[in-house]
BALUMDO-42298 format. One record per residue (C-alpha): residue number from 1; chain; x, y, z. Coordinates in Angstrom, 3 decimals. Layout:
// residues N
(NUM,"A",(X,Y,Z))
...
END
This chain:
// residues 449
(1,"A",(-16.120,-110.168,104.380))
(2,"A",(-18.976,-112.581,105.384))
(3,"A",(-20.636,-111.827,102.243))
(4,"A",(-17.841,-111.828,99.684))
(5,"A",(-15.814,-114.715,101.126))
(6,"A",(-19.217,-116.165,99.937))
(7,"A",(-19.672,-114.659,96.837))
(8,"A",(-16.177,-115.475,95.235))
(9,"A",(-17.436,-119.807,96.334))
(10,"A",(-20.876,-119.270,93.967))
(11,"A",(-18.784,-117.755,91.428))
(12,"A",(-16.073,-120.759,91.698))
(13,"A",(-18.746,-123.129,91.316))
(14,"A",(-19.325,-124.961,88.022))
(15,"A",(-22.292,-126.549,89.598))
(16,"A",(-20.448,-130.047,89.766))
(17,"A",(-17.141,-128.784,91.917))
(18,"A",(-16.036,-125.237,93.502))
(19,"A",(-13.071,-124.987,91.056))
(20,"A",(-9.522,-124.034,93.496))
(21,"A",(-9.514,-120.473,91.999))
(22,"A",(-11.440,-118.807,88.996))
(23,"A",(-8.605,-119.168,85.935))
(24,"A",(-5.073,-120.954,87.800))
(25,"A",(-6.963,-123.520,89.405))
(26,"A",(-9.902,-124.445,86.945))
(27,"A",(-10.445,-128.016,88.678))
(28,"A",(-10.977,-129.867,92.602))
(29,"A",(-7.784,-130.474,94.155))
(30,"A",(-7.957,-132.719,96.973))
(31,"A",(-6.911,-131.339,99.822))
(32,"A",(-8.415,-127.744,98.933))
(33,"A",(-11.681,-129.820,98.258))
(34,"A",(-11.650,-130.792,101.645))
(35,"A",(-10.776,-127.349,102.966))
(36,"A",(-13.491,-125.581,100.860))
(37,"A",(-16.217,-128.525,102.148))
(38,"A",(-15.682,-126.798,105.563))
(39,"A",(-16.317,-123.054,104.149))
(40,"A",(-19.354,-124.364,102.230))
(41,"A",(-20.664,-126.296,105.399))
(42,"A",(-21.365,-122.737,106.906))
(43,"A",(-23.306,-121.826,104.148))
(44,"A",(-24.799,-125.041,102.957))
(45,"A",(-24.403,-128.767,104.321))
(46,"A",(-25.594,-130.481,101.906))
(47,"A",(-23.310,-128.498,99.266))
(48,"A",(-20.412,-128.921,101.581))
(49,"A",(-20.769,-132.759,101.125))
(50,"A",(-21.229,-132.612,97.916))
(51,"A",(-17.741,-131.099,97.614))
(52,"A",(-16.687,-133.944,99.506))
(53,"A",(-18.743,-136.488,97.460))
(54,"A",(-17.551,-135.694,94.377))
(55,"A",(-13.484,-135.977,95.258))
(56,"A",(-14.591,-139.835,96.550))
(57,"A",(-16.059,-140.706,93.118))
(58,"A",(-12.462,-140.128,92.235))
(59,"A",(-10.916,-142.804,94.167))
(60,"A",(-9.347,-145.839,92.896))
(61,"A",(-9.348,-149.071,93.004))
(62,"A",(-6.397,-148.963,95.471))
(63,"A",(-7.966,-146.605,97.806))
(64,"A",(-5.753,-143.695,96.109))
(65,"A",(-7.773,-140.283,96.371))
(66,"A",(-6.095,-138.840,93.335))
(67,"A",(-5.097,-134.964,93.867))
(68,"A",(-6.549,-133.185,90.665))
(69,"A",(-10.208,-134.413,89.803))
(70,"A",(-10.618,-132.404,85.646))
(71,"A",(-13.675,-130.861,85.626))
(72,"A",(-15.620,-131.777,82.634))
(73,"A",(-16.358,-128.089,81.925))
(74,"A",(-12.599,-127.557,80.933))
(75,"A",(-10.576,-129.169,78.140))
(76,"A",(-8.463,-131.941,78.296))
(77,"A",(-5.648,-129.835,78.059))
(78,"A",(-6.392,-128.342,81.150))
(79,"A",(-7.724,-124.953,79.623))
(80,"A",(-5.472,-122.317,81.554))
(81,"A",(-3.906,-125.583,83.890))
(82,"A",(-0.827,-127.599,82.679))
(83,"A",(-0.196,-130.155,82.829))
(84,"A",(-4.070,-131.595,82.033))
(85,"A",(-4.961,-135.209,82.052))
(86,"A",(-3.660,-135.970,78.631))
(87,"A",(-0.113,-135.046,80.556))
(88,"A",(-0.788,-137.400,83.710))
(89,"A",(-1.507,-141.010,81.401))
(90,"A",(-4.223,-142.008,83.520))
(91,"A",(-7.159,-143.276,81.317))
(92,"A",(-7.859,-146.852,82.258))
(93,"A",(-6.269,-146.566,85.665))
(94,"A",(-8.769,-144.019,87.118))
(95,"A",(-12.597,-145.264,87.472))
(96,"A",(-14.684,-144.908,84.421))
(97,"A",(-15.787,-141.522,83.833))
(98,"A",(-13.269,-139.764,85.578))
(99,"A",(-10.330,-138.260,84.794))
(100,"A",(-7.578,-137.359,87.420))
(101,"A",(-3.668,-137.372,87.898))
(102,"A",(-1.907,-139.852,89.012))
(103,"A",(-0.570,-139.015,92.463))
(104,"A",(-2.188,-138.034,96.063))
(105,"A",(-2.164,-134.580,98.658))
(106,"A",(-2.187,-134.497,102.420))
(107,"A",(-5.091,-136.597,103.691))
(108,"A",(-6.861,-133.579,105.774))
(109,"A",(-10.078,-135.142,104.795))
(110,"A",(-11.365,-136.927,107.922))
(111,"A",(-10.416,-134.198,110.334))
(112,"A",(-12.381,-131.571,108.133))
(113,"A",(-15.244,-133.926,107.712))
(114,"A",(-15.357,-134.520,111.404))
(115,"A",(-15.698,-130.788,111.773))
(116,"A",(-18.392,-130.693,109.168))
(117,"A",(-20.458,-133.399,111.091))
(118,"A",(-20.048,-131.487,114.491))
(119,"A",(-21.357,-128.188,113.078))
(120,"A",(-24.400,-129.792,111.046))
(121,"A",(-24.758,-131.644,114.804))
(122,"A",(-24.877,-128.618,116.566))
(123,"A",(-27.525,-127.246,113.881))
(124,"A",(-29.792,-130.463,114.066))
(125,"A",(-32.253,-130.866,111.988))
(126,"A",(-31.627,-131.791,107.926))
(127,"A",(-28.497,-130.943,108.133))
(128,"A",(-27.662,-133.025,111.054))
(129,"A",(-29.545,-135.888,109.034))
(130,"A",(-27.681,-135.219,106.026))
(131,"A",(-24.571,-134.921,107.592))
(132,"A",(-24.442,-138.425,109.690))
(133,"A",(-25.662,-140.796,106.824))
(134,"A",(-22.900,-138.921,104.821))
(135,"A",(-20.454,-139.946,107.455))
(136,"A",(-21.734,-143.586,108.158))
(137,"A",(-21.938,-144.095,104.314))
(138,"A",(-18.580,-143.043,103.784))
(139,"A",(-16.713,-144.226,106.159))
(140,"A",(-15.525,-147.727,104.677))
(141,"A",(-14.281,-145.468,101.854))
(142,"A",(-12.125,-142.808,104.341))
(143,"A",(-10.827,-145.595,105.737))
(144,"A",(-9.791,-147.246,102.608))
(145,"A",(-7.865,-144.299,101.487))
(146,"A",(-5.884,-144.529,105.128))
(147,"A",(-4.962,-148.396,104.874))
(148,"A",(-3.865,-147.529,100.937))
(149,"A",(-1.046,-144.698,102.388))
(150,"A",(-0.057,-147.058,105.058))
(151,"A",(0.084,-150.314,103.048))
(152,"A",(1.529,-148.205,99.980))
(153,"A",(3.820,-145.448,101.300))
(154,"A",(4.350,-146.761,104.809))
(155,"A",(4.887,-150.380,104.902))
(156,"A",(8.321,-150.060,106.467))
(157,"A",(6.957,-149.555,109.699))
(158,"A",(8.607,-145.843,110.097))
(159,"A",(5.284,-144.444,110.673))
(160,"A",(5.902,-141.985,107.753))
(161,"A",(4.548,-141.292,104.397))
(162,"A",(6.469,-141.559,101.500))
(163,"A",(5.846,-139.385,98.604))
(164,"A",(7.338,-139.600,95.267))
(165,"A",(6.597,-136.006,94.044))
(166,"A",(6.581,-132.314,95.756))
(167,"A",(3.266,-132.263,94.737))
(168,"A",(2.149,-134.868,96.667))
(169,"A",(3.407,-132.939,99.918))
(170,"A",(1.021,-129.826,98.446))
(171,"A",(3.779,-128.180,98.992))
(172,"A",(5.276,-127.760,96.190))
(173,"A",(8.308,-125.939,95.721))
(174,"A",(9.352,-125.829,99.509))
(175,"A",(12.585,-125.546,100.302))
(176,"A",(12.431,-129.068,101.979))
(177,"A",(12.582,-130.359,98.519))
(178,"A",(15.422,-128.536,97.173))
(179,"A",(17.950,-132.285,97.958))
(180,"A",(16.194,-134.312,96.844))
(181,"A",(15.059,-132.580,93.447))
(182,"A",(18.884,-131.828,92.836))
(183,"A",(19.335,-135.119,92.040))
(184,"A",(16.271,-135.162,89.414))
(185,"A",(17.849,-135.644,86.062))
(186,"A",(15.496,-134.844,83.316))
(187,"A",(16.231,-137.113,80.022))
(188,"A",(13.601,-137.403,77.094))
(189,"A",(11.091,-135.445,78.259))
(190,"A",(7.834,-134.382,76.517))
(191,"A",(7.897,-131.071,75.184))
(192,"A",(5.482,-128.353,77.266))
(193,"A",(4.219,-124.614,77.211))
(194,"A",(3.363,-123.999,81.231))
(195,"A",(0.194,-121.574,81.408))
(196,"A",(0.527,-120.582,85.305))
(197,"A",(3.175,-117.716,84.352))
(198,"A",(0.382,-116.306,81.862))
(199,"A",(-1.843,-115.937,84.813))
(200,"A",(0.574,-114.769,87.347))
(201,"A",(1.655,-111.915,85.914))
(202,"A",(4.419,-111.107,88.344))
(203,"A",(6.593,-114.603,87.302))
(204,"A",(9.217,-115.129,90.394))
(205,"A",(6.377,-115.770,92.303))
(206,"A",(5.968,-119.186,90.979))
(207,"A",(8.563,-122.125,90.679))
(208,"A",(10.890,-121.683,87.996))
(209,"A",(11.146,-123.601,84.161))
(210,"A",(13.882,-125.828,85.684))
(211,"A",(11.785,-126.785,88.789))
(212,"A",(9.051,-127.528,86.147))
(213,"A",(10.949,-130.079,84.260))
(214,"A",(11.772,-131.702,87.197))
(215,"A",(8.336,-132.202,88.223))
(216,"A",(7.181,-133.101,84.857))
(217,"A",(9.631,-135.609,84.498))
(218,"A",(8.544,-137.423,87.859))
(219,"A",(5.657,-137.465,86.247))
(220,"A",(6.388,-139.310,83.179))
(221,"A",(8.046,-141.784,85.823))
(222,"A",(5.349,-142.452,86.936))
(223,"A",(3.059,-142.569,84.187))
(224,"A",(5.544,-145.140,82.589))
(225,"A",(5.106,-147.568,85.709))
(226,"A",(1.015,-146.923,85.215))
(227,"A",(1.413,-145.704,88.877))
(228,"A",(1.849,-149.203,89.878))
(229,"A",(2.480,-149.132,93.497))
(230,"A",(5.103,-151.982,93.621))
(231,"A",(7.079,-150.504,91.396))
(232,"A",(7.513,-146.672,91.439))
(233,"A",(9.903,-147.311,94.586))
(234,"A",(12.366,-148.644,91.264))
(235,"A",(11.443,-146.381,88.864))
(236,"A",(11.209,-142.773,90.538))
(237,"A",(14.024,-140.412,91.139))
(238,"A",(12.337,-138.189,93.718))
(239,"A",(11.590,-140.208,97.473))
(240,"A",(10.890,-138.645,100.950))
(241,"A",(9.399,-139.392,104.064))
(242,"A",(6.996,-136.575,104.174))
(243,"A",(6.619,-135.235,107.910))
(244,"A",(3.719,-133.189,107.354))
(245,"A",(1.802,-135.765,105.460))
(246,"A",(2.489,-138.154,108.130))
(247,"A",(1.269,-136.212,110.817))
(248,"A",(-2.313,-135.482,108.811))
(249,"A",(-2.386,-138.768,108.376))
(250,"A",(-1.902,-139.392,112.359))
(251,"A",(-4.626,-136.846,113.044))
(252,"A",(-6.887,-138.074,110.712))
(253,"A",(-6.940,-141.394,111.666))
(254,"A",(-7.869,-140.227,115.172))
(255,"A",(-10.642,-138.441,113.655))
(256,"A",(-12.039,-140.993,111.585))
(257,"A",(-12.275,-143.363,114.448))
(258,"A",(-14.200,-140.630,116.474))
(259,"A",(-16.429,-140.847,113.604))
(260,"A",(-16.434,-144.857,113.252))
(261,"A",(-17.414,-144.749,116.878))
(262,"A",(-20.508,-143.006,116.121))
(263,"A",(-21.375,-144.027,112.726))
(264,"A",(-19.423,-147.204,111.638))
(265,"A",(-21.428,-150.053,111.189))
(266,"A",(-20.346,-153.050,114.150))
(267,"A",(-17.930,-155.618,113.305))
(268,"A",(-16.742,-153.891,110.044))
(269,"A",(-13.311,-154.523,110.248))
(270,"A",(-12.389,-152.131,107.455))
(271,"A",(-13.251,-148.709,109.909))
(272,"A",(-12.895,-150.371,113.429))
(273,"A",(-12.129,-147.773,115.811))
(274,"A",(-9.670,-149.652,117.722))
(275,"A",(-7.422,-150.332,113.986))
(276,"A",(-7.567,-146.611,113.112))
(277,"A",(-6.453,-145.645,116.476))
(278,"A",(-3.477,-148.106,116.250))
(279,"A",(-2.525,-146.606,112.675))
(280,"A",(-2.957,-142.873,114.517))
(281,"A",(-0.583,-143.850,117.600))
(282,"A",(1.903,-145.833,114.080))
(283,"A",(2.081,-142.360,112.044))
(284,"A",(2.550,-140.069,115.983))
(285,"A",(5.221,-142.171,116.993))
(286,"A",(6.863,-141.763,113.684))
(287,"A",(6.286,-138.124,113.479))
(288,"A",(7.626,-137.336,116.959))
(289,"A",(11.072,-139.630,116.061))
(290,"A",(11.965,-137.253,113.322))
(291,"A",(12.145,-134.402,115.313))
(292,"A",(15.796,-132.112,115.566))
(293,"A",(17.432,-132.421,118.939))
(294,"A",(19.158,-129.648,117.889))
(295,"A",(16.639,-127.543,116.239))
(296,"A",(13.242,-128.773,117.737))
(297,"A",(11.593,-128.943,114.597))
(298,"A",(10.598,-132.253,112.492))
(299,"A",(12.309,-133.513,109.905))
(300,"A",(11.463,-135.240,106.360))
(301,"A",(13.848,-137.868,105.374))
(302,"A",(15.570,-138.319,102.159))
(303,"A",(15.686,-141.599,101.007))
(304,"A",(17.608,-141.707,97.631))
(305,"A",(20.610,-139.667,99.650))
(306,"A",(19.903,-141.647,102.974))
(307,"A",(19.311,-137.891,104.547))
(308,"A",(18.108,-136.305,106.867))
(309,"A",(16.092,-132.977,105.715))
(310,"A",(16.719,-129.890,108.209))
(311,"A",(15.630,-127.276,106.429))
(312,"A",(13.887,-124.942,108.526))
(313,"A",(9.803,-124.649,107.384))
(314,"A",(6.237,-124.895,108.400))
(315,"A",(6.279,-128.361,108.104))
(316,"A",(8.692,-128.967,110.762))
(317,"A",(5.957,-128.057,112.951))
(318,"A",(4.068,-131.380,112.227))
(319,"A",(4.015,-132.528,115.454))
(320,"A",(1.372,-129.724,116.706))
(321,"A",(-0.646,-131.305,113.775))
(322,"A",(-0.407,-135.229,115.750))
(323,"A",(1.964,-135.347,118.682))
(324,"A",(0.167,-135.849,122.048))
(325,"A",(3.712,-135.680,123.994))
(326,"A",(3.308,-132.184,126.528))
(327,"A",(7.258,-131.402,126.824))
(328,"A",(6.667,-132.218,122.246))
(329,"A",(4.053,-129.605,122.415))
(330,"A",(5.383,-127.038,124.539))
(331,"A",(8.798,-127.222,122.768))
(332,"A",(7.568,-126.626,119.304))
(333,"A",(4.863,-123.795,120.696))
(334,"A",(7.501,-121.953,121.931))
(335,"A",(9.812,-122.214,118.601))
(336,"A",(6.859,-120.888,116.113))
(337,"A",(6.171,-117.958,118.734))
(338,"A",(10.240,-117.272,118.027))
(339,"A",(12.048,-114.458,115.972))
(340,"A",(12.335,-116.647,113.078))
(341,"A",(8.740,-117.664,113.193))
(342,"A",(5.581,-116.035,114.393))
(343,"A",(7.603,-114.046,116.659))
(344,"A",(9.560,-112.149,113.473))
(345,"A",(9.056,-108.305,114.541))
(346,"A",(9.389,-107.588,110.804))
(347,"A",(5.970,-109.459,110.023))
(348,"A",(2.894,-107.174,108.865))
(349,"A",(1.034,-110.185,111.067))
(350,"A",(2.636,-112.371,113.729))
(351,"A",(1.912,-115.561,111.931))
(352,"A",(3.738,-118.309,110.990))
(353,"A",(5.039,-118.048,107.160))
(354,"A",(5.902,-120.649,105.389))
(355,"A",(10.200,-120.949,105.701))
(356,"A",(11.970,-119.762,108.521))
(357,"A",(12.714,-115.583,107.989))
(358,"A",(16.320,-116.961,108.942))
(359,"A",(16.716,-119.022,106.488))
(360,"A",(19.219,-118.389,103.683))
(361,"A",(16.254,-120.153,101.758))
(362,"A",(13.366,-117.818,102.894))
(363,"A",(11.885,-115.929,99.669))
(364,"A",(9.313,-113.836,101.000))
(365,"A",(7.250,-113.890,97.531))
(366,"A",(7.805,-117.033,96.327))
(367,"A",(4.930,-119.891,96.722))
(368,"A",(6.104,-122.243,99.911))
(369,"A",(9.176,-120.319,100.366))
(370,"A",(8.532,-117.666,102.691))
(371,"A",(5.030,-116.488,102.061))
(372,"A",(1.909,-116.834,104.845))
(373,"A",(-0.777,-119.352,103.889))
(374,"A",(-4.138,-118.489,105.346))
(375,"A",(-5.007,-121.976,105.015))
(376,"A",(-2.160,-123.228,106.790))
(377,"A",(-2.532,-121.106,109.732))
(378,"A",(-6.445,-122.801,110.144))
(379,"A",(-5.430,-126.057,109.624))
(380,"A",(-2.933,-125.800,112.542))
(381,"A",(-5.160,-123.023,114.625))
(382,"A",(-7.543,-125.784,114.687))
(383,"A",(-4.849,-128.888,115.781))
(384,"A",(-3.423,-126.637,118.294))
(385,"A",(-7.289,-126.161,119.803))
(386,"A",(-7.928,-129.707,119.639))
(387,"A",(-4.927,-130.291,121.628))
(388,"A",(-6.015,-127.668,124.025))
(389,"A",(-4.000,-124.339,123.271))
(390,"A",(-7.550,-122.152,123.113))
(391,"A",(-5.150,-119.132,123.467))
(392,"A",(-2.963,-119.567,120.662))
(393,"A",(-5.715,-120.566,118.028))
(394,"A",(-7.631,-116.679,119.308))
(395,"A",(-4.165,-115.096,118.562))
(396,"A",(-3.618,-116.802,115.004))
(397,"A",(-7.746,-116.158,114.205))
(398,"A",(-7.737,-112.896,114.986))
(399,"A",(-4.237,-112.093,113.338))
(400,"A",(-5.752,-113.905,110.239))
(401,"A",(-8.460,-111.788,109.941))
(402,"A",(-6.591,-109.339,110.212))
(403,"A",(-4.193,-110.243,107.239))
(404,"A",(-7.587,-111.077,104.960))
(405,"A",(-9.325,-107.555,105.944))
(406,"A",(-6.516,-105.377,105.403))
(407,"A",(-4.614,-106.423,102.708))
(408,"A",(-4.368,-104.181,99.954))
(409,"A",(-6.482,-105.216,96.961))
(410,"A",(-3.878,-104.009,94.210))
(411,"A",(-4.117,-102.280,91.031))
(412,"A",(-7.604,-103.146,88.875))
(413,"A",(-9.094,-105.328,91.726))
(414,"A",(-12.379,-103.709,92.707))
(415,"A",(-13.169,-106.312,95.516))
(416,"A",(-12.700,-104.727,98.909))
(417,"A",(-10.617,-108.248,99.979))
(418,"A",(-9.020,-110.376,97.527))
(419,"A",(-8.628,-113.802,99.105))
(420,"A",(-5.011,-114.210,97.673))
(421,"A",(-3.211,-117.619,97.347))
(422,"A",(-0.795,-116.798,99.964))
(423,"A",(0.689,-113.199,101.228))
(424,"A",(4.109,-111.283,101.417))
(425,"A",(4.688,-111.438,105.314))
(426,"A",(6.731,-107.912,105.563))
(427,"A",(3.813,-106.420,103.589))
(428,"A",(0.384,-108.456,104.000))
(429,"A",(0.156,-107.817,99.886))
(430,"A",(-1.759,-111.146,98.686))
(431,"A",(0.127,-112.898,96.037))
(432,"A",(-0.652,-115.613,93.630))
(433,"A",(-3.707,-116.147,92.643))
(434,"A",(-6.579,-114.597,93.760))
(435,"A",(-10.556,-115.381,94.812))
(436,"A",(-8.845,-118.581,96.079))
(437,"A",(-11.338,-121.086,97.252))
(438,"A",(-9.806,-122.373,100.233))
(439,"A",(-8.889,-118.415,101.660))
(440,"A",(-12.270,-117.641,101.468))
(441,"A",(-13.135,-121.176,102.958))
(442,"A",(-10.923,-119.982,105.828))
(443,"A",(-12.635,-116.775,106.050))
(444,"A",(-16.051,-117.933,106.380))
(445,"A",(-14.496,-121.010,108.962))
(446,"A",(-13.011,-118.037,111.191))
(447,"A",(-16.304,-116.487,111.310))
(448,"A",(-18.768,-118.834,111.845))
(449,"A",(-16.610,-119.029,115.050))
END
């Protein structure tokens, strides 16, 4: 597995960026960028920042860390991606020489680089070398794309991210979004010819035409506003406090000021320890006040409808991502070991898919409404071990590896593991696309353990 999870990065790299998958993903996402940075670190540090590197000369002016960077070695049109940069309006508002959309993903990015710094630590050496002047170079700019999300999408004082698009959430068809995107309206909208069914042959397991308009037209939205900050709060249709986001954004400021500590330069008031720790505490609070007295799991928060959002997924587990409350912690451990959860006797693997198996919305195929997310089991595996549950994060590695080693290939795939997308949680078959990135990232993360 060692050796493939390896092979299918090489082959995804265009020798600038390890494009998300071979053909549905041609170009660096943000979050996955951050994600595959940790897989490449146990091959390579230097490539693994790099990775990392390249998704910073993306930012703009605003601190915005866009979450599509188009790689140069596919058209403008996107190739076999819609909607490409011609679709997102952004020349002139990006920095010169780059072209990327026009919204953001999940800032996982100074939690993953902290990990990156500890292992090239632990090796010493180059790679340690490499690895803290990477972090002490970059940390004015981490920090920069923290004070943007709070100034921009948190200035209320809620201590919770708002995002304007599913996308945003990386999420993007969850359940969680179904309210709010009823009341998206598509009027004039550009005409378009999606190229993700093409790929995925099997077509339910992607979000449907009419979701697609709706995200195209929050798009155009925005494009129309030139993703002016001040103004998309008048001029967007979609709006939600986004729990999960929020709590990334809790963790990672925690993170970053482990790494400011360390590396940040004295007196620099843009990455001063004590500030990012006060933002962390901001985004924890927030995260813990959304939670369900009657359910126990977080909530995002409508704020065109003035809602509450209750519908049961993986993101209402955001507070094992940020909350440092014990009864918090115990509550929500003991819901995602439950029968609608982890604890689902009907799962091929007793991890936590991505909608509740009770759920009238659960789809056990479709994208983020039911299926298991190998990179969404690390991410929290590795909050849950930060927070000190070594137990739990064994039980989810090992029932990982599991899910990667046995799942059935399928018909004309000659690789003995396919690294899908996501996977079918009755069945363990992989779905979407696959010789994803960030699975094999995951791979090589669980076993470099």
């Amino acid at each position: 597995m060692r050796a493939q999870a390896r092979a299918v990065l090489a082959a995804n790299d265009n020798g600038v960026i390890v494009r998300a998958a071979p053909r549905l993903y041609p170009h660096q996402w943000s979050w996955d960028a951050a994600f595959v940075a940790t897989g490449l670190s146990t091959v390579s540090v230097p490539r693994a920042l790099a990775e990392l590197g390249h998704l910073l000369d993306a930012q703009w002016d605003t601190g915005m860390i866009p979450h599509i960077v188009f790689s140069d070695a596919v058209p403008s049109d996107g190739g076999d991606y819609f909607p490409g940069v011609d679709r997102w309006r952004t020349a002139g508002i990006s920095p010169a020489g780059v072209r990327s959309s026009g919204i953001c993903q999940p800032p996982v990015h100074a939690t993953l680089l902290r990990r990156i710094v500890e292992r090239a630590t632990a090796r010493g050496g180059e790679d340690a070398r490499l690895a803290e002047d990477f972090a002490r170079d970059t940390l004015p700019r981490w920090a920069r794309w923290h004070e943007w999300l709070r100034r921009a999408r948190a200035a209320d004082g809620s201590g919770l991210v708002t995002i304007y698009h599913g996308w945003e959430s990386g999420m993007d068809n969850s359940p969680r979004f179904d309210g709010p995107y009823s009341h998206v309206r598509p009027g004039d909208l550009e005409p378009f010819v999606r190229t993700d069914t093409r790929i995925v042959a099997d077509a339910s397991q992607r979000p449907s035409d009419e979701e697609y308009a709706r995200y195209l037209w929050l798009v155009q939205q925005m494009a129309e506003v030139a993703y002016d900050d001040a103004r998309l709060p008048g001029a967007v249709d979609f709006q939600v406090k986004d729990v999960f986001t929020s709590a990334a954004l809790a963790a990672a400021n925690e993170d970053l000021a482990v790494l400011a500590e360390r590396f940040g330069r004295p007196g620099d008031p843009v990455s001063d320890p004590t500030r990012l720790r006060e933002w962390a505490a901001e985004f924890r609070e927030g995260v813990d006040a959304t939670i369900d007295p009657a359910t126990g799991l977080a909530r995002d928060r409508d704020l065109l409808a003035g809602e509450w959002i209750a519908v049961p997924t993986i993101a209402g587990f955001a507070p094992l991502i940020s909350s440092t409350d014990p009864a918090v912690r115990a509550s929500q451990s003991e819901l995602i070991d439950g029968a609608a959860w982890a604890g689902d006797p009907r799962l091929a693997f007793a991890l936590p898919p991505s909608t509740a198996t009770t759920s009238p919305a659960f789809r056990p195929r479709q994208y983020w409404r039911g299926p298991v997310w190998p990179v969404m089991t690390s991410y929290l595996a590795q909050a849950v071990r930060r927070h000190g549950d070594e137990a739990r994060y064994r039980r989810w590695r090992e029932a990982s590896l599991d899910q990667l080693t046995q799942a059935p290939a399928g018909p004309g795939q000659s690789d003995e593991y396919p690294f899908g997308e996501y996977y079918e949680p009755f069945t363990g078959e992989p779905l979407g696309s696959r010789n994803q990135s960030w699975t094999a990232a995951v791979a090589l993360e669980w076993l470099d353990d």
